[in-house]
C-alpha positions in Angstrom: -42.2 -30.5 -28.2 -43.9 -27.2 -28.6 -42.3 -24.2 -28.0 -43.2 -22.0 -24.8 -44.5 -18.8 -25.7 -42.7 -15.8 -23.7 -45.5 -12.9 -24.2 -48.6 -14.6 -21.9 -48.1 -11.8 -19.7 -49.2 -9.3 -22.4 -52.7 -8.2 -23.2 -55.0 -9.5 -25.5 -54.8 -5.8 -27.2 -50.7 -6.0 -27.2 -48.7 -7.3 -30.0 -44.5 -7.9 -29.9 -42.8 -7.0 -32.7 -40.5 -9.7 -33.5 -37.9 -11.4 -36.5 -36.9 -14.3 -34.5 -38.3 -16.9 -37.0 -41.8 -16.9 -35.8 -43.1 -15.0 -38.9 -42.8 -17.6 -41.2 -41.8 -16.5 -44.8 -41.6 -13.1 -43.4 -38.4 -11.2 -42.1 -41.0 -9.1 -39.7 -44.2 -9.6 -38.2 -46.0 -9.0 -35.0 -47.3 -11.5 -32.5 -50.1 -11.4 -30.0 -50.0 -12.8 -26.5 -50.1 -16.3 -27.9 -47.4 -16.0 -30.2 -49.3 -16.1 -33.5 -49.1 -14.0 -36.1 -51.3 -11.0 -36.0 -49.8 -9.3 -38.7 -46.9 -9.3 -41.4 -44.8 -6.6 -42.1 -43.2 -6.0 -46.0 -40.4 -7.7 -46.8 -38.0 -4.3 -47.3 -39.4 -2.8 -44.5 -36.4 -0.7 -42.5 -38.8 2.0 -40.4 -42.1 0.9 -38.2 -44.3 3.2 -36.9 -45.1 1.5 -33.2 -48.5 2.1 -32.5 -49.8 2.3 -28.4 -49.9 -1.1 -27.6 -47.0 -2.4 -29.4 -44.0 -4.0 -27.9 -40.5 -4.7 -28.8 -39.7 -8.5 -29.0 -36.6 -10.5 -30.5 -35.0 -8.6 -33.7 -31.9 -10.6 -33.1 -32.8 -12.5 -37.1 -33.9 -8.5 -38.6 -31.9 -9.2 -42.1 -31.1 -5.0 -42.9 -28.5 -3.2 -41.6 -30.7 0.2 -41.0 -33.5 0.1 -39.0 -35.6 3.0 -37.9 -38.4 3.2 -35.0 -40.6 5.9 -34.7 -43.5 6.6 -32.1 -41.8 5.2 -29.2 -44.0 6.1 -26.2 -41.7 4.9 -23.5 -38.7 3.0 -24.5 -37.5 1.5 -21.4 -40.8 -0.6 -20.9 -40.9 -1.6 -24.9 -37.5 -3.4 -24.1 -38.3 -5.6 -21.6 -38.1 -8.1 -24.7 -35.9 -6.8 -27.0 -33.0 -8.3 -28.6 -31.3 -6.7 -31.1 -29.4 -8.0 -34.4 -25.9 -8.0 -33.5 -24.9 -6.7 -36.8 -27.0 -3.6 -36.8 -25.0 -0.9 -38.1 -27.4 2.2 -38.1 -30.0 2.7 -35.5 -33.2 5.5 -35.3 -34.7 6.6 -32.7 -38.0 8.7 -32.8 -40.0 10.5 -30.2 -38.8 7.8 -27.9 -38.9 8.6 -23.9 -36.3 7.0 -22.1 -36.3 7.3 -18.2 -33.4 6.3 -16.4 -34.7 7.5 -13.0 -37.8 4.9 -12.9 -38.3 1.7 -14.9 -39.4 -1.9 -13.2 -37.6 -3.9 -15.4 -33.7 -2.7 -14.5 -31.8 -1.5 -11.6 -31.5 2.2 -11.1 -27.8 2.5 -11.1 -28.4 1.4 -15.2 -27.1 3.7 -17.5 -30.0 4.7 -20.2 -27.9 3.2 -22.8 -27.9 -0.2 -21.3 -31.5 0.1 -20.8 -31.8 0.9 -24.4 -29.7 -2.4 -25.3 -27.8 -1.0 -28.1 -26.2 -3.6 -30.4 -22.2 -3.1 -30.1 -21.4 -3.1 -33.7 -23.8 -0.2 -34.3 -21.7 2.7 -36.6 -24.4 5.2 -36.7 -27.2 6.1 -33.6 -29.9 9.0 -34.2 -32.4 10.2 -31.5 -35.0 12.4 -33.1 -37.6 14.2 -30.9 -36.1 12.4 -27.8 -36.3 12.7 -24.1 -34.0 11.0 -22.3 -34.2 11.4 -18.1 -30.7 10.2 -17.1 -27.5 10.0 -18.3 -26.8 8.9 -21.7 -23.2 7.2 -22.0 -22.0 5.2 -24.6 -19.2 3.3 -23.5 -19.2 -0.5 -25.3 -20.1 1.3 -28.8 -16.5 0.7 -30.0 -17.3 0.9 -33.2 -19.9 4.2 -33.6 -18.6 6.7 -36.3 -21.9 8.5 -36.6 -24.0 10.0 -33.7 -27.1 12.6 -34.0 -29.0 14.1 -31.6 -31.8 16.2 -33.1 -34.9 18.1 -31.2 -33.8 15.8 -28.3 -33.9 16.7 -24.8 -31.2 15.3 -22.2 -30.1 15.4 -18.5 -26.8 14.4 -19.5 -24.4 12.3 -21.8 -21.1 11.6 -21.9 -19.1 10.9 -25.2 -16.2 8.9 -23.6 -16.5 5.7 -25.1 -16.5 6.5 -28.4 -13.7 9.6 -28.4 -11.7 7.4 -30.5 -14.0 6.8 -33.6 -16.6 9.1 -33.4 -16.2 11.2 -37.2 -19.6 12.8 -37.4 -21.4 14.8 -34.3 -24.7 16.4 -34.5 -26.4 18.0 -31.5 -29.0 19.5 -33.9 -31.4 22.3 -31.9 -31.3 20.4 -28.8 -31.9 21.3 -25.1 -28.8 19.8 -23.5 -27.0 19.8 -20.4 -23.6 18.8 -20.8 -21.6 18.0 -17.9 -18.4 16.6 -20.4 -18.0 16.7 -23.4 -16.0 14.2 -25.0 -13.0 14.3 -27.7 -13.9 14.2 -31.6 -11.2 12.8 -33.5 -10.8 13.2 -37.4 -14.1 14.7 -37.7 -15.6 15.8 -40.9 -18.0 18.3 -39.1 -18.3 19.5 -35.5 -21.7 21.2 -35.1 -23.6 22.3 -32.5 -26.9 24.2 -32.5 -29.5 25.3 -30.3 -27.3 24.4 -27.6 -28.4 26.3 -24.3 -26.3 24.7 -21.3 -24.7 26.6 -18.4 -21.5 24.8 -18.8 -19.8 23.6 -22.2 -16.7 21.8 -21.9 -15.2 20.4 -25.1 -12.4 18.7 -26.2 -11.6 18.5 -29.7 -8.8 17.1 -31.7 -5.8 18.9 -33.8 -7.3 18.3 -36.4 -10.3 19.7 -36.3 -11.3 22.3 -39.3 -14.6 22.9 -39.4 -16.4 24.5 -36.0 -20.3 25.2 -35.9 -22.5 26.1 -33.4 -25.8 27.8 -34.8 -28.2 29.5 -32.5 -26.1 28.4 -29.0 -26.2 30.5 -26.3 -23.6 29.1 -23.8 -22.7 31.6 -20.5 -19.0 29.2 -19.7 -17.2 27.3 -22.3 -14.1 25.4 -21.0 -11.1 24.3 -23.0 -7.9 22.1 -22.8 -5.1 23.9 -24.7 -5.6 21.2 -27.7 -9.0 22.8 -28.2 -7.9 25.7 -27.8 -5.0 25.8 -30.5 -7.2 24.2 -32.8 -10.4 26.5 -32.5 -7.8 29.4 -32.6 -6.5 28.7 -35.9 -9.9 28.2 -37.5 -10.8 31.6 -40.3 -14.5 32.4 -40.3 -16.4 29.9 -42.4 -17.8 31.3 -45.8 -21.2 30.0 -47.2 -21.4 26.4 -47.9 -17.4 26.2 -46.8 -16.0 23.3 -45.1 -13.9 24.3 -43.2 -13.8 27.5 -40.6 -15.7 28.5 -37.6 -19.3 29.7 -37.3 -20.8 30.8 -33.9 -23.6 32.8 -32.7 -22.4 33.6 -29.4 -20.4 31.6 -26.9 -18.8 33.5 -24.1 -17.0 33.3 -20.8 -18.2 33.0 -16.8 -15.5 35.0 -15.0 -16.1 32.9 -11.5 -16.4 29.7 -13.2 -13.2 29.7 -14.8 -11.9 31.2 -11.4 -13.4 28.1 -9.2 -11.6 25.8 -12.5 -8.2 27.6 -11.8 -8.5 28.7 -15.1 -7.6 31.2 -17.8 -9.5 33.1 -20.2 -8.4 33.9 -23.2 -9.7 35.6 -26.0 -10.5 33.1 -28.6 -12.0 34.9 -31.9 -13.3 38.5 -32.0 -16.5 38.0 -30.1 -15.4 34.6 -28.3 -13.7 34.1 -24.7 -13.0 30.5 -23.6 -11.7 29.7 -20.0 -8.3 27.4 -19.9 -8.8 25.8 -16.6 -5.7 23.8 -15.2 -6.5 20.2 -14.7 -3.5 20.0 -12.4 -4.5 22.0 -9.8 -8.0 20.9 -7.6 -10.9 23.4 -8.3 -11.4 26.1 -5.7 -14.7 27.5 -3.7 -15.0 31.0 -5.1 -17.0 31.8 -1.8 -14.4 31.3 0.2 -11.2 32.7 0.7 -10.8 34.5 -2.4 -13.6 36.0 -2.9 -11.6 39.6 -1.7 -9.7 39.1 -5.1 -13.0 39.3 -7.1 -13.3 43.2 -7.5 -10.2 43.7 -8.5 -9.9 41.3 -11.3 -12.8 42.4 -12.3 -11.9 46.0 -12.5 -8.5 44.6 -14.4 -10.5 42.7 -16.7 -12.6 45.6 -17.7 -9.7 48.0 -18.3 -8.6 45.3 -20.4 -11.6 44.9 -22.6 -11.8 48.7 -22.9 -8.7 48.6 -24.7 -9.5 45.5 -26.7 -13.0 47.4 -27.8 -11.3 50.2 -29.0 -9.4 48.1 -31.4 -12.2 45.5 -32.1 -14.1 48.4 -33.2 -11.8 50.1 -35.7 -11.0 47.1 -37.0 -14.4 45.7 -37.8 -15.2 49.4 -39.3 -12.3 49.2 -41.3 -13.9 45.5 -42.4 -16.9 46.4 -42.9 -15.4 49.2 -45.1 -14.5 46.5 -47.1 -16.6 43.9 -47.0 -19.9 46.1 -47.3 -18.9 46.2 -51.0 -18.7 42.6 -51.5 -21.5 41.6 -49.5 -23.7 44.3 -51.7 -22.6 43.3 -55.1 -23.1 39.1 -53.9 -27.0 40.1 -52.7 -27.5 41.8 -56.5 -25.9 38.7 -57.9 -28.4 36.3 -56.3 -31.7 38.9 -56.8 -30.3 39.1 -60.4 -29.5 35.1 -60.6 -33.3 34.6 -59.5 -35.0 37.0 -62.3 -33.2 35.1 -64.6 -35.2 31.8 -64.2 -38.9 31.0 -64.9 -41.3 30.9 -61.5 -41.6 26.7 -62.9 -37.9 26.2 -62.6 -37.7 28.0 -59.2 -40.8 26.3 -57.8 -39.3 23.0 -58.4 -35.5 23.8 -57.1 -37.8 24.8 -54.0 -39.3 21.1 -54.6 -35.5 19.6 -54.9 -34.3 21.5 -51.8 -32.4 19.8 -49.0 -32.3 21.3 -45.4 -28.4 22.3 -45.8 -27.7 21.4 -41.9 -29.2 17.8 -43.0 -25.9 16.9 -45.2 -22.6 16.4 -43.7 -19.5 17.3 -46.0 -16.4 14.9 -45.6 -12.5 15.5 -46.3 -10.6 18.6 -47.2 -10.2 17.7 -50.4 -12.7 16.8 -53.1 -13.2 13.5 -54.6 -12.7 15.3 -58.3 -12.4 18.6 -59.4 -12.4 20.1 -62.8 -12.5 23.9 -64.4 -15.3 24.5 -63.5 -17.0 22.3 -60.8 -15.7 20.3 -57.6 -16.9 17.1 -56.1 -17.6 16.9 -52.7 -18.1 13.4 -50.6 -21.2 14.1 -48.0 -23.1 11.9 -45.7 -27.3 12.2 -45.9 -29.5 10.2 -44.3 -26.8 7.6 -43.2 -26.0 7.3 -46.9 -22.9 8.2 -48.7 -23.4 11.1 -51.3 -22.0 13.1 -53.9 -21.9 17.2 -53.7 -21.7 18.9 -56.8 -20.7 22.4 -57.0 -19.5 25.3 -59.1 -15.9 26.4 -58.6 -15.8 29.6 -59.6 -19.5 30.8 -59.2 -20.8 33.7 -61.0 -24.2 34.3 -62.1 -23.4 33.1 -65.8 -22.0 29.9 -64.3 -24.5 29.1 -61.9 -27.5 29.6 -64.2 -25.8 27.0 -66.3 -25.6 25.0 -63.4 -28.8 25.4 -62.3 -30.3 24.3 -66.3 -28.0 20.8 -65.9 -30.1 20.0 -62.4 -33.2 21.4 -63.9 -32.3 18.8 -66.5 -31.0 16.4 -64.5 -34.0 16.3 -62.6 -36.0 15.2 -65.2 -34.1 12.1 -66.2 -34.7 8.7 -64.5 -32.8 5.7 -65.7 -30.7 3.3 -64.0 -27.7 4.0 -66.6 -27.7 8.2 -65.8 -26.4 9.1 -62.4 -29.5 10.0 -60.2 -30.0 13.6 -58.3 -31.2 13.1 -55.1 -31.2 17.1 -54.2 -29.9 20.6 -54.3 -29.0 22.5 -51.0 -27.8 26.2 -51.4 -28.4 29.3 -48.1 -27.9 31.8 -51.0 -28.7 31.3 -54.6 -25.2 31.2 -55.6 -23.8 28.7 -53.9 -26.2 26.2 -55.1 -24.8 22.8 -54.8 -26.5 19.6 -56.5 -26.6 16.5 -54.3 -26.4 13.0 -56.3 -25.2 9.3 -55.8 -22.3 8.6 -54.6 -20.4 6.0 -57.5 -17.6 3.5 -55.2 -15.9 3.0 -57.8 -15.2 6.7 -59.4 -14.8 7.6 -62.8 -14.0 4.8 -65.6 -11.0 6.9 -66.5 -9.7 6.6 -62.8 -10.1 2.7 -62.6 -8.5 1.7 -65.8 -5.8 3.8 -65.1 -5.3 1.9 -61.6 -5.8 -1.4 -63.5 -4.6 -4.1 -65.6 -5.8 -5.6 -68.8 -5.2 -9.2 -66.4 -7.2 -7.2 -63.5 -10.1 -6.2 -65.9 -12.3 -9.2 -67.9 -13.7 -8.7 -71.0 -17.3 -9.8 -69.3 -16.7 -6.5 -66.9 -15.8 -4.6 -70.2 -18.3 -5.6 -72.0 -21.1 -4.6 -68.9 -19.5 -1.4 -68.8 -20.1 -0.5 -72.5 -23.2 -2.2 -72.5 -24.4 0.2 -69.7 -22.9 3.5 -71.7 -24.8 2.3 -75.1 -28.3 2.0 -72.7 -27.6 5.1 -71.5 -26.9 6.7 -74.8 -30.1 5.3 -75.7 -32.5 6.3 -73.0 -31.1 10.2 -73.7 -31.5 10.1 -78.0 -34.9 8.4 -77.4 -36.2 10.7 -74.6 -38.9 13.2 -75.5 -37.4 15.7 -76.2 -34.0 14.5 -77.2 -30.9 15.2 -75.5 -27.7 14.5 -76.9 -24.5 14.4 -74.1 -22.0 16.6 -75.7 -19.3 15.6 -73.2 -18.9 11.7 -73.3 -15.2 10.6 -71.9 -14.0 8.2 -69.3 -14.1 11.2 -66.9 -18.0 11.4 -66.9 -18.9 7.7 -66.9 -19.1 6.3 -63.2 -19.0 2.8 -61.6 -20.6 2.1 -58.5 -20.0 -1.7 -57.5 -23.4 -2.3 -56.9 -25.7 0.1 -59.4 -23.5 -0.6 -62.3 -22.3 1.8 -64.8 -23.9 5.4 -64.8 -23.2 8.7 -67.5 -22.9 12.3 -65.7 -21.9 15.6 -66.3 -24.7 17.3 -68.2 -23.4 20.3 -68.0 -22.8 20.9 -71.9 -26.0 18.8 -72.6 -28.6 20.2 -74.7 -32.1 19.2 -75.9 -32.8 19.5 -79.6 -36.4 20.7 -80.4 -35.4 20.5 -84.4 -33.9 17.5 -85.8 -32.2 19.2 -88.1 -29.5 20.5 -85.8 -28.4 17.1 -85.5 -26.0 17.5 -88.8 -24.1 19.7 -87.0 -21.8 17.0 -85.8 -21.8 18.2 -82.3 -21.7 15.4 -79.4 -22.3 11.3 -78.9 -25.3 11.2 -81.4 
């Protein structure tokens, strides 16, 4: 019995872009109006570029767990046919329009989210260069840890049904207007930037420690008193710090909080928040009390008076300070930069990762030694590695600096690979490789057995050190480790067994200063 195509209401010029079986010994192909295959997409193919007259068919057999879709002229309308894999577990979205207000194929009262037909197992959702006319909720995604919204444009969206797992939030230089703002929980960053709303409640948990918001410009921002401890006890966030507070300038709206039966209180030196009490109904500022406004308003200025006098002498007596500090880290990085050849600058400029792009995880590193620390990040919905110096001075960080030069030029599947450097000022470069599962070999037998370890696992492990060794003493020119121990030999369960820490590595341009004994040669 032949099967009955469901796309004969297409176009002869329209194709569906399907993984429903139909593509043969493909994962991915498209289909015409007929259902045969006009075209067959690679095998390890995660992002598709939609083109005007393609649609979006039945995914439900796509076999990655990432998938990415770009060019997406009108969203709704491409998922009249869509099905989703139901054990997607990151999802892209760019340039895609998504109109909740007017769409023949579902009922207005749809929320944009159901229109979009999100897979409930998804962990990670990203809507690049979006505009989305409605409101975008995501109740049902019970298990989303990761959500970006970057160059996006939205009416409104509400975090509610996913307060309870959500660990990353971006709102990356977005025009948003956010009614509520739901509750982050055990978040490795909050950040917000290029937010420009009239209103800004948020809701944060205790145990939030790192606060951004870059380039906002928010007239009201409302508080419960959870928020409110927790933003209070956040210090100002240093340079490539991980935890702290960072604002451009958030403020308060003096009849907003008063209509919210709320208080404002003075959150950091050039931050108010309003408190409003959630167990008292809102008021109409226009009527009734509106004799009281003058007089607060005088009250609140005599106030502030008062408060500027001290802001100011304390922030000259800072400054005082600080000017010193802030002079002598400047000369460190114009004196840092004349010590390195325009080649090895031109390609750390190459190696460079937008810093906002990388989100750091924990309050703790993963491994920390005299000299360096070892940060776990999140890029590009992958897991990381974050290398930096502990103590940085320009000595030290033009040594670190030489090992990712060298790093960089080193590509075997046996040596750790760098993916990147990140760094706002010179001195605070930090170096951005894989992230190993398993840690460091020291680390894992320690936590083992001889029972719990085979001599085959052995055996690979060594195998993979004596390759490595290998690639470096045969590489043109030769480099010799200098620093091979347990500690700087890392498993990852599915890339093997990998050497790092090149930081006392050298290359040897004479063969003859190989009889000095020094290293694994």
């Amino acid at each position: 019995m032949q099967t009955v195509c469901g796309y004969n209401d297409l176009s002869a010029q329209q194709r569906v872009l399907v993984a429903d079986g139909s593509c043969g010994a493909a994962a991915t192909c498209l289909l015409d109006r007929d259902c045969a295959v006009a075209m067959v997409m690679p095998v390890n193919a995660t992002r598709f570029d939609l083109e005007s007259t393609w649609l979006l068919g039945d995914l439900s057999r796509y076999p990655h767990d990432t998938l990415e879709l770009a060019q997406v002229q009108s969203a709704t309308s491409l998922h009249a046919y869509l099905q989703f894999p139901v054990a997607l577990r990151a999802l892209v979205y760019e340039q895609a329009t998504i109109d909740a207000e007017s769409d023949e194929h579902f009922e207005p009262s749809v929320s944009a989210l159901e229109r979009l037909q999100l897979p409930r197992a998804l962990e990670s959702l990203t809507l690049r260069n979006c505009l989305v006319q409605g409101t975008m909720e995501f109740y049902g995604l019970e298990h989303l840890r990761r959500l970006e919204l970057r160059n996006s444009r939205f009416s409104d969206f509400w975090l509610g049904g996913v307060d309870n797992t959500l660990e990353h939030l971006y709102v990356l230089q977005t025009s948003t207007i956010l009614t509520k703002f739901g509750r982050v929980l055990d978040n490795c960053v909050s950040e917000l930037i290029g937010v420009h709303t009239p209103i800004l409640r948020l809701e944060v948990s205790s145990e939030l420690r790192y606060f951004v918001c870059d380039d906002c410009d928010v007239p009201s921002v409302m508080v419960d008193n959870t928020t409110y401890a927790a933003l209070a006890a956040l210090s100002p966030a240093l340079p490539n710090a991980t935890e702290g507070y960072r604002v451009h300038r958030i403020q308060h709206d003096e009849a907003q909080c008063m209509a919210a039966r709320g208080q404002i209180k003075r959150l950091w030196e050039t931050t108010s928040v309003c408190i409003p009490d959630r167990n008292r109904p809102p008021i109409d500022t226009n009527v009734g009390s509106s004799w009281m406004y003058p007089y607060t308003t005088y009250i609140y200025l005599g106030g502030a008076a008062v408060l500027l006098c001290i802001v100011l002498f304390s922030v000259y007596a800072i400054r005082r300070g600080s000017r010193a500090v802030k002079t002598r880290r400047s000369a460190d990085d114009d004196y840092l930069a004349s010590t390195l050849r325009p080649n090895e600058m031109a390609t750390l400029h190459m190696l460079q990762i937008d810093a906002d792009a990388i989100a750091l995880c924990g309050t703790k590193p993963l491994a920390s030694g005299a000299y360096g620390d070892v940060w776990r990040g999140i890029y590009a919905h992958t897991t990381v590695a974050l290398k930096r110096v502990k103590h940085p001075s320009p000595t030290s960080v033009h040594a670190f600096i030489h090992e990712i030069l060298l790093l960089h030029t080193l590509e075997s599947p046996y040596i750790v690979r760098l993916l990147g450097v990140r760094w706002r000022r010179l001195m605070d470069i930090e170096a951005i490789v894989e992230y190993c599962d398993l840690g460091d070999l020291r680390s894992f037998l320690a936590a083992s057995t001889v029972d719990n370890v085979s001599w085959a696992t052995k055996a690979s492990i060594l195998e993979s050190v004596v390759y490595g060794l290998v690639f470096l003493h045969t590489f043109e020119p030769v480099i010799i480790h200098r620093d091979l121990k347990s500690r700087n030999v890392l498993l990852d369960s599915k890339n093997g067994t990998k050497l790092s820490d090149f930081g006392t590595s050298r290359i040897l341009d004479d063969q003859k200063t190989l009889t000095n004994g020094i290293g694994t040669f």
